[in-house]
N, C-alpha and C positions, 0 to 999 in steps of 0.2 A: 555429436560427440557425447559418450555418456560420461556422465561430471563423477558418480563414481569412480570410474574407472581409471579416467583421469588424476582425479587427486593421488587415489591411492596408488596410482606408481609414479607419481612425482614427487606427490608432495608439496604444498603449500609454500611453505620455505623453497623451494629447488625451482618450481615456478618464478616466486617473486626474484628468486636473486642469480638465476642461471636462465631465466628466458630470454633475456634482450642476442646475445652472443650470437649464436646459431638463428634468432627470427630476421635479424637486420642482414645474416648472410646470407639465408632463404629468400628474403625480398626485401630487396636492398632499394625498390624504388619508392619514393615517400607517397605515403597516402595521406589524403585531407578528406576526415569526415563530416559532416556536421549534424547535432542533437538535437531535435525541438523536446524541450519541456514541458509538461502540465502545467508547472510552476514558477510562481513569480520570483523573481529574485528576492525580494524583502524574503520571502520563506528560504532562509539560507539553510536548513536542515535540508528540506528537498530538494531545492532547486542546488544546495551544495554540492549534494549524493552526485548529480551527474557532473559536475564540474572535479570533484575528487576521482571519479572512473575516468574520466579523459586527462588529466595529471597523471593517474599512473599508467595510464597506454604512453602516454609519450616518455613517460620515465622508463619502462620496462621497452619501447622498442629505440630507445636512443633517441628519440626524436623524430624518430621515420614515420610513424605514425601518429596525426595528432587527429582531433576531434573537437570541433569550434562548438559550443553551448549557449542554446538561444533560448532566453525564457517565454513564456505561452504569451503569443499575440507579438513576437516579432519577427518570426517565420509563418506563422499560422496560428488557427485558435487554441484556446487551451485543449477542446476537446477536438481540434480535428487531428491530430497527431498519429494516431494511427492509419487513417487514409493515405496520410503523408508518408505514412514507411511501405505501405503495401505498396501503395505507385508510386513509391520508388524517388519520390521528389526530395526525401531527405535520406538519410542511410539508416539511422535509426533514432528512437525517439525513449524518453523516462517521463512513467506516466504509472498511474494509477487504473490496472486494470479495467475494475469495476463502472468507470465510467463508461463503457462502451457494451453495456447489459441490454441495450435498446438493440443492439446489432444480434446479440445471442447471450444468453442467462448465463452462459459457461461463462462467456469469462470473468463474470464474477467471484466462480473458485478459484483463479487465477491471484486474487484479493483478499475480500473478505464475505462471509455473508453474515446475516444474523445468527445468533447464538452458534457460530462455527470456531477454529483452532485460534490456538492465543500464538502469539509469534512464533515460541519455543515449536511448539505442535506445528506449526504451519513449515515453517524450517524442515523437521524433521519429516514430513512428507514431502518437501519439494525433496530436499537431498540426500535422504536413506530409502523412502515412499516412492510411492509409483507419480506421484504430483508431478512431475515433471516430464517424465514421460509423458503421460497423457495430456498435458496441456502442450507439448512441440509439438501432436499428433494434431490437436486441433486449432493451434496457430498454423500450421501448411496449408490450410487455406486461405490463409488471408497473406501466404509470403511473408511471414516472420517468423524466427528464430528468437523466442524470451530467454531473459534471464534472469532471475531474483534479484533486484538493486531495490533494499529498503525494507523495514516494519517497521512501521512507530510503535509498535506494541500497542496494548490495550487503550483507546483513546475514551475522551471523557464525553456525555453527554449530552453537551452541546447549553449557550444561553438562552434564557427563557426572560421575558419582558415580565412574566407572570408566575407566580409558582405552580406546578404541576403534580396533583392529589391524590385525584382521579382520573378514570377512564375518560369519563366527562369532562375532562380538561382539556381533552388533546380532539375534540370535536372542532375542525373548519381550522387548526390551528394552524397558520403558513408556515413551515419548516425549511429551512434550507439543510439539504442533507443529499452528500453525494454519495451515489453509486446503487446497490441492490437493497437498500436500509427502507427504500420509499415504500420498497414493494409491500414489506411488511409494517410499517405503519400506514397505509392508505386504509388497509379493512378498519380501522382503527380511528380511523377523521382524520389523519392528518392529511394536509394538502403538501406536498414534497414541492423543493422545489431546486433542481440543481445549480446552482452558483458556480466560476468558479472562483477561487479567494481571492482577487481582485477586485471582487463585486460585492462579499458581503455584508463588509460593513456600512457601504453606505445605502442596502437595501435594507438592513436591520432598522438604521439612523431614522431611516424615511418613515419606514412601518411599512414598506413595502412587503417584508416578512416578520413573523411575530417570533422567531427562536430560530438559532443558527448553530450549528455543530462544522468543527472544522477537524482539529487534531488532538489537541492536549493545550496544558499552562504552555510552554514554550513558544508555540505557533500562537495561541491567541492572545498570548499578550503581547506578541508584535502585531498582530493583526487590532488589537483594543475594542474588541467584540465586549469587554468589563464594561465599558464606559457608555454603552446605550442599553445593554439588559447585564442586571446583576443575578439573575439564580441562573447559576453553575451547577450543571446534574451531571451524575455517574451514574453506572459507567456506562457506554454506547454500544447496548447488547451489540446493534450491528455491525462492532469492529470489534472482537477483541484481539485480533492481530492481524492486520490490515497489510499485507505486501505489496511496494511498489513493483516495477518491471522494465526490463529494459527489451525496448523491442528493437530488433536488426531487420531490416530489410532483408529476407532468403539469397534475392541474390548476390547483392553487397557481401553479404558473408559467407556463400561459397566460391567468393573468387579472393578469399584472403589465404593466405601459408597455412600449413597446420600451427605452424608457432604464432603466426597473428592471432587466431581463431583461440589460440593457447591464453592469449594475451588477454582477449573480451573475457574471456572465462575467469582467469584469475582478476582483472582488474573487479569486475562487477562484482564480485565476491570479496572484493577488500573492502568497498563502497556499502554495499548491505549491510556489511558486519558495522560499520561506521555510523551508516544512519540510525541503526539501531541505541548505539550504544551515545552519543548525542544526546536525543530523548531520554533516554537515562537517566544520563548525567545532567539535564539542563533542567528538567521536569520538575523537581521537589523546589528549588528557587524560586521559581518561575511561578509555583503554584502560592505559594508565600507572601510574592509580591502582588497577586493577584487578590488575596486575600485582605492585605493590608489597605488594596484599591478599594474596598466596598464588594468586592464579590459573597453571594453567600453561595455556600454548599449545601447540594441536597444527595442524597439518595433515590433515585428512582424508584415507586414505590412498588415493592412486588406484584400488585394486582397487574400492574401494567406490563411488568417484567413476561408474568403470568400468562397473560391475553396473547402477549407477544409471539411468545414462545411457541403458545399452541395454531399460533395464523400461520407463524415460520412452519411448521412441519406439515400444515396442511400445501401451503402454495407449493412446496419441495416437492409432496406428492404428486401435486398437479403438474407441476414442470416434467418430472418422472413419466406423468404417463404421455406427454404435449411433445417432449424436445429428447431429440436420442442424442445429443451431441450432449445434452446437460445430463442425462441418467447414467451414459458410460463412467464421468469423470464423478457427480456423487455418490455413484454406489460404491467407488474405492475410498472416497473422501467420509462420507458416513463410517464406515467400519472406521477407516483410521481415527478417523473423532470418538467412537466411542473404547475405543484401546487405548488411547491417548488421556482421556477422561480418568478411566480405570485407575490407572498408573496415576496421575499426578494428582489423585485426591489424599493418597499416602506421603508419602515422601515429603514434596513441594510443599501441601497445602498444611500439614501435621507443623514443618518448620514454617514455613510463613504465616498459621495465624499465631504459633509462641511466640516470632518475636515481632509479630508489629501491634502485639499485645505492651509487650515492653518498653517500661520506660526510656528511654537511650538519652 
């Protein structure tokens, strides 16, 4: 289905509040789905997002449709979740792209990469952009059908046991950092190491690893990553707008009504919008209280931003010239980044440094 075309002759409103009528008449026999998640339940932002898209499947099909919600490690592991929708063993799964970059680098755009779109930009390629497009083209092989569930927006750069200066600092450093971020601190020392947030605290605790990056204030200070390393660095070149995903199972979902298929499409798009705005809203508190714990703030310091930067567009090139699944989808993802750039250095960035200049 194209989600353009979609919206715009429904309409959002006419979806939410005239789809159940006509879907429960089309397929009137109940379906039961069920979810695996990335995510622990203590992570109620993420691990909510998919419990709030199967709440409005059952509210928008009467009931007829519901979808049970299992967090990582009570169906499967956190990262086997996608195995789990291709064959078929769950129907679909909400999860974090980027962790499955070991199967093929694409779908990390699917996510986030280093120094790539901040949520807004990421949004607007998936749903005005060809982004979506080309990422259904290259989930069909693996029998999924994605669909945007989630951005935490721009997240923070993770605790550090140590503070970090220089280049020289991040030499043999063990890092817990998921998804495509490793690739570009490896040239760099760092030693990556994936986690997933069920485990980092008490690999942090141990010294198992020496700095950890998760999401922002909200998620780590339920997670209390404060309480074994205090320097707190910004921001995490390699998110700055990180999209979750909901993957469907191909065939699962072309054996639903067009009005079911109607139903994944708006509900997961009510859930995105949701997760987004959550972090938001929970973020500045959160950051406060963290602050008040002993946390300190750093800025990441630009040499390093710097170095980064220039590993990120070398490894791009080389994926460019290695992987044609990953050159198809960044040479439209490049342009749109640097259009996207253009534009929001006037407008956004002109009104956002006046007023977070001001006193409030």
């Amino acid at each position: 289905m194209d989600r353009r075309k979609f919206i715009a002759g429904t309409g959002m409103a006419g979806i939410l509040a005239a789809g159940v009528a006509p879907a429960v008449h089309a397929q009137g026999a109940t379906i039961r789905w069920r979810l695996a998640s990335s995510f622990p339940k203590s992570i109620d932002t993420l691990f909510g997002g998919s419990e709030v898209f199967a709440a409005k499947i059952k509210e928008l099909s009467g009931g007829k449709f519901t979808i049970s919600t299992h967090a990582a490690g009570e169906l499967m592991p956190a990262f086997g979740v996608l195995d789990g929708v291709q064959q078929g063993t769950v129907e679909c799964a909400h999860t974090a792209p980027y962790y499955f970059f070991g199967k093929d680098e694409a779908f990390a755009l699917d996510c986030a990469i280093p120094f790539g779109l901040n949520g807004r930009q990421t949004n607007a390629w998936m749903f005005d952009g060809n982004g979506l497009k080309l990422m259904r083209e290259f989930y069909a092989a693996y029998n999924v059908v994605n669909f945007p569930l989630g951005n935490t927006g721009a997240q923070m750069g993770g605790w550090y046991r140590k503070e970090i200066n220089t280049l020289a600092d991040l030499k043999g450093l063990k890092f817990r950092i998921g998804g495509f971020g490793g690739k570009i601190l490896e040239p760099l020392g760092v030693v990556p190491q994936n986690l997933p947030a069920g485990e980092i605290y008490q690999a942090l605790e141990k010294g198992t690893i020496d700095a950890a990056e998760w999401i922002g204030p909200y998620d780590d200070l339920k997670l209390g990553l404060y309480k074994v390393a205090k320097h707190y660095y910004y921001p995490a070149f390699w998110e700055g707008g990180p999209q979750l995903s909901l993957y469907v199972n191909s065939k699962a979902y072309n054996a639903l009504s067009p009005e079911y298929k109607a139903m994944i499409e708006a509900a997961a798009t009510y859930a995105h919008v949701e997760i987004a705005a959550k972090y938001d809203a929970r973020n500045p508190k959160a950051l406060k209280e963290l602050v008040a714990g002993g946390a300190k703030l750093h800025r990441l310091p630009k040499p390093i931003m710097d170095q980064a930067f220039k590993v990120s567009q070398d490894v791009y090139a080389d994926l460019s010239a290695k992987n044609p699944r990953w050159k198809k989808i960044f040479a439209d993802y490049e342009a749109f980044r640097r259009d996207q750039n253009l534009w929001f250095r006037f407008a956004e960035k002109g009104f956002d440094d006046f007023m977070q200049a001001q006193k409030l």
